[in-house]
N, C-alpha and C positions, 0 to 999 in steps of 0.2 A: 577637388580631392577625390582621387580614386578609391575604390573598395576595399583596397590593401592597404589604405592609409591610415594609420593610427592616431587623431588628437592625441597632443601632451600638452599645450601652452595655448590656449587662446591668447586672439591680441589683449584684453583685460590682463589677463595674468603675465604674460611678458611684460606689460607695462607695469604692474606688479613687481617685479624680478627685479627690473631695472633699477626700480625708486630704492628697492633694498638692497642692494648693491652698490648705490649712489651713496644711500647711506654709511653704507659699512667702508668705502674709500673715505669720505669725508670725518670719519670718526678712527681711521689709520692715518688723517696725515693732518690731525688739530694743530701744529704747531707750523704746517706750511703754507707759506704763501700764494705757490704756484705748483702747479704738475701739467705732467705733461699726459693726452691721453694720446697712446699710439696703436693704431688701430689695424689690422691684417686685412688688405683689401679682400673683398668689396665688405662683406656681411659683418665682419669685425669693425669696419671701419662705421659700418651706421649704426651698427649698437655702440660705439665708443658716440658718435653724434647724440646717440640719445640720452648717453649716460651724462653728457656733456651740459645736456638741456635741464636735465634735473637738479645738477650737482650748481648752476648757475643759479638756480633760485633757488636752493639751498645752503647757499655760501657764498664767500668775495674771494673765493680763491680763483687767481687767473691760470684760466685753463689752456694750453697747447695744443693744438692738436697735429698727430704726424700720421699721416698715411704710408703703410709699407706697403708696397708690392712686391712678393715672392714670386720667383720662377717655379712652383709646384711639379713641377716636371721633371728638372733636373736634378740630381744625387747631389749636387754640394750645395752650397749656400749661395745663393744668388738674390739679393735683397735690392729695392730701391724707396729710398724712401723721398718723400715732400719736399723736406727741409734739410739742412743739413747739422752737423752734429753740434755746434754752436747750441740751438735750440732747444734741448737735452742735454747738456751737459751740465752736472754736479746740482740736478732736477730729481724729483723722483717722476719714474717714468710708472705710467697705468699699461699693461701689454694686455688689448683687449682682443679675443676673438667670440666667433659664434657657437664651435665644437668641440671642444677637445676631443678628437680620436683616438691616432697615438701618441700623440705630443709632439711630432715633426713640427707640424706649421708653427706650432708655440715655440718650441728649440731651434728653427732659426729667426721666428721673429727677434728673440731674445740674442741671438747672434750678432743682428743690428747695433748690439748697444756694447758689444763685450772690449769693444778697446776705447770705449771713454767713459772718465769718470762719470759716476752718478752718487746720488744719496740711497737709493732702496728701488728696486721693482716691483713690482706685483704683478702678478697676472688675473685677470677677467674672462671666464665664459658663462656663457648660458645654458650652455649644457655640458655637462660632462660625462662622457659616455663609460668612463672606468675603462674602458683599453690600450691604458700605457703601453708606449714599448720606449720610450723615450722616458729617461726619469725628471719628469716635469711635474710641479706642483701647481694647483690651480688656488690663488688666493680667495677668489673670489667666484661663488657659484651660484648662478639661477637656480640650477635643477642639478643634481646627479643622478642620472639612471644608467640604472642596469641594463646591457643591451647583446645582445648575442649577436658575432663580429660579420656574419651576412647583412643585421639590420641595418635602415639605412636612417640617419636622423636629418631631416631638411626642415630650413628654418626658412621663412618666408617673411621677408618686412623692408618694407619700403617700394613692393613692386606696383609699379600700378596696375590700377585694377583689382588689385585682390589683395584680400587682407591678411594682416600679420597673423600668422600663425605658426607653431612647431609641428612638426607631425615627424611619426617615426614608416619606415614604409619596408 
């Protein structure tokens, strides 16, 4: 970690986050069987893995899980996901990532799912940096901070070698 970088989240406290957020999904969906968690590669997709790990040992709900990959680059929606729609269909779907910024990456993850049926969505992050520009709701939040739109928020987990940490930069 450089000089300019700010702790928010030791690995303690993300794992923290996680388990109460595993909780608050499992106490939104008492009466379901199954969900699907779908995850925005890469950093979405391992906190959906972790959210995955908790929510097993705290329930018998069978869990899915769907890897999306966005084209972040390109202006329209260009999504690929794991599975196909079979898999999610008339499920409810968990839409997990690591940041909410402006809400892009969340408004087309959520694009993935927009021409089949489902029962309910939600969405998951760990941090919410409050700079919508896309009108996306985050159901479920680790953190929300306040961040002035130079700041940079990097989440680190699962790298080897170096451990889970948030830091704002």
């Amino acid at each position: 970690m450089g000089e300019s970088q700010l702790l928010i989240l030791d690995k303690k406290q993300i794992q923290q986050k996680i388990n109460r957020i595993a909780y608050q999904i499992l106490e939104d969906n008492l009466n379901e069987k199954e969900i699907v968690l779908a995850g925005i590669w890469d950093r979405g997709y391992k906190l959906a893995l972790r959210l995955k790990k908790v929510l097993t040992k705290i329930s018998d709900l069978k869990i899915t899980m769907l890897r999306i990959d966005l084209d972040r680059l390109n202006t329209k929606l260009v999504a690929n996901t794991d599975l196909d729609e079979s898999h999610w269909k008339n499920k409810v779907i968990i839409l997990v990532d690591d940041v909410l910024n402006s809400g892009k990456t969340l408004a087309y993850g959520l694009g993935v799912f927009l021409n089949t049926p489902h029962k309910k969505i939600r969405t998951v992050v760990l941090v919410d940096r409050s700079h919508k520009i896309f009108p996306i709701a985050t159901d479920f939040v680790g953190l929300q901070l306040a961040t002035v739109l130079k700041e940079h928020v990097d989440v680190v987990m699962d790298v080897e070698g170096e451990e889970d940490r948030v830091y704002l930069s």
